[in-house]
N, C-alpha and C positions, 0 to 999 in steps of 0.2 A: 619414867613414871609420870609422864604428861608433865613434869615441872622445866622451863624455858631455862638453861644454861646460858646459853652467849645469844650477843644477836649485836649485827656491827652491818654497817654501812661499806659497800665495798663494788666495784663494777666487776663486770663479768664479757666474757669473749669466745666463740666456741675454739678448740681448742683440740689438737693430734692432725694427724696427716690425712692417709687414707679412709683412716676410722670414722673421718666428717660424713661420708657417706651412710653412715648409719642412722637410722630415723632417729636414737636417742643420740644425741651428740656428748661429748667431752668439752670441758667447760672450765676454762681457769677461772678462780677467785685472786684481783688483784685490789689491794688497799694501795689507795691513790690520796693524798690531804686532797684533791681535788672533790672526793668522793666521803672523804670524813678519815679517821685512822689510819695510820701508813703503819701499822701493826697491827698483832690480835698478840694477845697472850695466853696460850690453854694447851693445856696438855692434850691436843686433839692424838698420839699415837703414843702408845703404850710402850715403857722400855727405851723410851728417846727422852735424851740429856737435852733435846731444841722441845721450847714449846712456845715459841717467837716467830711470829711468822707474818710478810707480809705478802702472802703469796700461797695460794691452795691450787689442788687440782683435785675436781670431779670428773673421773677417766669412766667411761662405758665399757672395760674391758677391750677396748680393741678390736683385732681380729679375732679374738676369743671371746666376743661378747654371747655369741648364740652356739657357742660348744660348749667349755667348759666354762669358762668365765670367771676361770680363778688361776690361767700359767704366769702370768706375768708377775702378780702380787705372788704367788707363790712362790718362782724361784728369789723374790727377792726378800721374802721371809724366811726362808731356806739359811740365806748366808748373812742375816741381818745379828747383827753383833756377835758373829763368829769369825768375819775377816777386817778387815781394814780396809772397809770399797765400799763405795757411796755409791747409795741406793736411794731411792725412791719408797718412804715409808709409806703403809699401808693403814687403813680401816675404812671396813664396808659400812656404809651409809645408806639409809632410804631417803630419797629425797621428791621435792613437793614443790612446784612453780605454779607461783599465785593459787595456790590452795589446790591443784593438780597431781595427780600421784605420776612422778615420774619413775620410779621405781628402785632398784639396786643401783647406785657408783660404790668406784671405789676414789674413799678420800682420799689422795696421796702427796707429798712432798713434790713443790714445783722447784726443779733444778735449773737456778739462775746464781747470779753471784753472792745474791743473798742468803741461798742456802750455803753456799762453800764460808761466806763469813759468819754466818751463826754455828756451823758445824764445825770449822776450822780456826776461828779466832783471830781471821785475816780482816783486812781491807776491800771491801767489796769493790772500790772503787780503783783495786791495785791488782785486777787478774786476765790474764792471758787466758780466754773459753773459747775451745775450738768444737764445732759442730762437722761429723763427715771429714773429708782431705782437708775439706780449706774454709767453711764456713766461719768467719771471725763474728760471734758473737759477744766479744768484750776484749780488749787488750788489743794486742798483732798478735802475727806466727813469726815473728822474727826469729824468736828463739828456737820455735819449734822446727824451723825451716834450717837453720843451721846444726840443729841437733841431726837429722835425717841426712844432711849433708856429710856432714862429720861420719856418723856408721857407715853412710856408701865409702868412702873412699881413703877407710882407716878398717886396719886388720883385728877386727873381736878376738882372733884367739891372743893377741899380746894384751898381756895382761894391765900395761899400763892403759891401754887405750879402751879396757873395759875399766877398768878405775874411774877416767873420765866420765865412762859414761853414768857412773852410781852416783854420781854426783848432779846427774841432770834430772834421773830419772826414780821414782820410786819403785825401785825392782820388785821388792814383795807383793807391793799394792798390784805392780803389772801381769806379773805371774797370776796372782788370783784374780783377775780382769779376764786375763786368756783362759783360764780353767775354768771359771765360770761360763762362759761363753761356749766352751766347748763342752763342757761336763753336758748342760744344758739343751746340746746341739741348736742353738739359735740361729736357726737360716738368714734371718732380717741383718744380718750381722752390721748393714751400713749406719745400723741406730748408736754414734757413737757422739762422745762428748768426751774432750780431757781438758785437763786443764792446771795452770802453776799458778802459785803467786809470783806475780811480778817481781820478783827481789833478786840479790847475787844466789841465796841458799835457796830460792825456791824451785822444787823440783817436781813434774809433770805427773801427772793422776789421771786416772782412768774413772767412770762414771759406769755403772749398769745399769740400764736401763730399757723399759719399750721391748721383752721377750715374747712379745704375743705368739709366736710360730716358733717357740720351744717346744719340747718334750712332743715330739707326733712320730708315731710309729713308721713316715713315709723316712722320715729319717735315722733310721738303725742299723741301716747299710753305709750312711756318710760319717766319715772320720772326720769331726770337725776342727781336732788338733792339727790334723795335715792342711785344714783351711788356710790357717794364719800362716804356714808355711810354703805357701805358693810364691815364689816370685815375682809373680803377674801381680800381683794380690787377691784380696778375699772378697766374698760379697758378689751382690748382682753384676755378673759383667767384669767380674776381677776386678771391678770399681775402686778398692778401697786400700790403703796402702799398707804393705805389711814389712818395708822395710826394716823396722826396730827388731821385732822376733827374728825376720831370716837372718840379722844381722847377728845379735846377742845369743842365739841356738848353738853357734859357732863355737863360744868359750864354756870352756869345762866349768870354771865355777859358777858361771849363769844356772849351766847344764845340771849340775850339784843340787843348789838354791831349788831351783823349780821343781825335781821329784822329791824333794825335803815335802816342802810346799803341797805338793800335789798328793801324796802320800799321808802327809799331814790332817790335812782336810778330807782325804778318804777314809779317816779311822774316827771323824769324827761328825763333822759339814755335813757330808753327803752318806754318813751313816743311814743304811735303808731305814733300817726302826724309824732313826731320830726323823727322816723326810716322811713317812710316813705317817709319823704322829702330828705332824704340822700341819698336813695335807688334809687328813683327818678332820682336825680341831677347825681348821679354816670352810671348808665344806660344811660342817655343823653349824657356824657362824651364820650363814647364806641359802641353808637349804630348804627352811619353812616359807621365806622367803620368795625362792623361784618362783615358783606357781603363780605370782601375782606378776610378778618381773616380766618372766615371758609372755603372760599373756597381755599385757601391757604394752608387749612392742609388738606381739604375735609375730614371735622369734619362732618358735617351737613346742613342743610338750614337755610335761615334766619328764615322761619317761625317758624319751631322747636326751633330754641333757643327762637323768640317772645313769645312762650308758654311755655317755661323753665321761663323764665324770670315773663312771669305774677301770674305762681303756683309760682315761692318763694315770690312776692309780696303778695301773699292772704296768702302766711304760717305767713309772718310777722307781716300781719294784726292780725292774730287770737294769736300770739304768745302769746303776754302779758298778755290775759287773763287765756289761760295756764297754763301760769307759777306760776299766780298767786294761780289756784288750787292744783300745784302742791308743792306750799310754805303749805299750809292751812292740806295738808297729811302729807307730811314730819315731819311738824313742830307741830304737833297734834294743830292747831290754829282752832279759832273756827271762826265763820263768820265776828261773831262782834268785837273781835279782831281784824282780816286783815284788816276790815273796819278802825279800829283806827288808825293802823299805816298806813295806804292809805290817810286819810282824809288830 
C-alpha cells in the first residue's frame, strides 16, 4: 500500500556460482555492526518460527531464471514444514536499485551457521558445516571423516554397528534428504551442505538446497534413487561421495525406516493434488509480474515462459507415479509390496 515497513542499513555482495553469469545477479544481504545492525527482526517468510535474521538472500532464480523461474523455490515449498530438512525459505520480491526496476528475486533464507542457530537453538559458533566432499565452511570434518571411515570397514547388516551409526547420524532427516533429492530428480546433485553441532550428541544433517535443474522432462528416463547408490558415487564425474547410503542400504531396519518414510511422504509430501496446488498458488504470486521481469532482462516472452510453466506443471503431474516405479527397481519391491506400504 505505498506505506515503508522496514528499512536497515546492511552491505551487499553478488552472490551463487554459475548463475553470476546472468545480467540480473543474486545478491546476499549481510548485516555487519560495521555497516549498522548485526540483525533485522521481521517476519520476512510466512509459516517460519525464525524472523531474526542477519543474513538474506536475493536469488535470480538460477538456472531457471528464463524458463520457469519458480523449480527451486518450489520444490522447497513442497516439503517446507512437512519433513524435518532444512530448506532455504522463500518469498518473491520486486525489487529497485537506486530507484531502478530490477524486477522479480526471490527473497530467501541464507544458509550459514546463523541460520542452523536461529532454527536449531545451537551455538553458532559450535558447528561442523561441510560444503561438497570436503569444503570446511565452519568446524573440521574430523568427525565426519571418521564416521565415513567407520561404515567402509564395519558390516551395516550387524546390527550393533548400525546402532552406532544412529547415533552419529540423523537417519529420518537423511532418508528425507535422499527422497527429496531423488523424488525431485535433481541432476546438480553436487549442491550439498551437512552439518552437526559440535557436541558428544550432536548428530549430522543434511541441507536442501540450490534444485535449479530439477523437475525437466530430459530426466524421466534417470533413476535418481540408483544415483546415491553408485559406488563410484553421484554427481558430475561420480564426484561426490555416497559411502553412507551404499553403506546403511545394506541393513534391513535402515531398509524398513526408509520405505516407512518414503511411503509416508507419498501419501501425503508429494500428494499430486497437494504439489499442484502449491505450484498453482506460487505461479499466481509471480505471473502479473513476468511481463515486466522478462522484458527487463530481455529473457524472453511471456508466452514462452506460459509454456515453460505448463511443461513443469504436466512433469509434476506425472511425477509421483515415476517415482513410485522407480522406488519398486531400486528397491527390488514387488507390486504388492508398494501397494502395502501405499495403502
Amino acid at each position: 500500500d505505498g506505506v515503508s515497513q522496514l528499512s536497515f542499513d546492511a552491505g551487499i555482495k553478488v552472490f551463487g556460482q554459475y548463475s553470476r553469469a546472468n545480467a540480473q545477479k543474486s545478491v546476499s544481504i549481510n548485516l555487519r555492526d560495521k555497516y549498522g545492525p548485526t540483525q533485522v527482526c521481521y517476519p520476512f517468510f510466512e509459516d517460519n518460527e525464525v524472523n531474526v535474521f542477519s543474513a538474506l538472500v536475493l536469488r535470480n532464480g538460477g538456472q531457471d531464471y528464463n524458463i520457469a523461474h519458480i523449480r527451486d523455490a518450489f520444490c522447497a515449498m513442497v516439503i517446507k514444514n512437512q519433513m524435518d530438512l532444512d530448506i532455504m525459505d522463500y518469498q518473491p520480491v520486486v525489487c529497485y536499485v537506486n530507484g531502478k526496476y530490477h524486477g522479480i528475486y526471490d527473497l530467501r533464507e541464507k544458509i550459514d551457521e546463523d541460520y542452523l542457530a536461529n532454527h536449531h537453538g545451537i551455538d553458532s559458533e559450535n558447528v561442523d558445516l561441510i560444503k561438497g566432499n570436503n569444503i570446511v565452511k565452519s568446524g573440521s570434518m574430523d568427525n565426519y571423516n571418521s564416521l565415513l571411515n567407520y561404515i567402509k570397514s564395519h558390516d551395516m547388516t550387524k546390527q550393533e554397528n548400525y546402532d552406532y551409526i544412529c547415533t552419529q547420524i540423523d537417519i529420518d532427516e537423511l532418508i528425507c534428504y535422499w527422497m527429496c533429492e531423488s523424488f525431485f530428480t535433481n541432476t546438480d546433485t553436487g549442491n550439498i551442505k551437512f552439518w552437526r553441532e559440535n557436541t558428544e550428541t550432536g548428530k549430522w544433517r543434511w541441507i536442501f538446497f540450490d534444485v535449479d535443474w530439477a523437475l525437466f522432462r530430459s530426466t524421466y528416463t534417470l533413476n535418481y534413487i540408483d544415483n546415491y547408490l553408485n559406488p563410484k558415487g553421484h554427481g558430475v564425474g561420480d564426484g561426490f561421495n555416497t559411502t553412507i547410503m551404499c553403506g546403511l542400504i545394506k541393513n534391513k531396519q535402515f531398509r524398513t525406516r526408509l520405505l516407512e518414510i518414503h511411503s509416508q511422504h507419498l501419501k501425503t509430501t508429494f500428494d499430486t493434488d497437494r504439489m499442484l496446488k502449491i505450484f498453482d498458488d506460487m505461479i499466481k504470486e509471480i505471473e502479473n509480474e513476468m511481463p515486466y521481469y522478462l522484458k527487463r532482462w530481455n529473457i524472453g516472452s511471456t508466452e514462452k515462459w506460459k509454456n515453460n510453466v505448463a511443461t513443469l506443471r504436466k512433469i509434476i503431474s506425472e511425477k509421483r507415479d515415476i517415482f513410485i516405479d522407480d522406488m519398486i527397481d531400486s528397491f527390488n519391491m514387488t507390486q504388492q509390496e508398494i501397494d502395502m506400504y501405499l495403502k
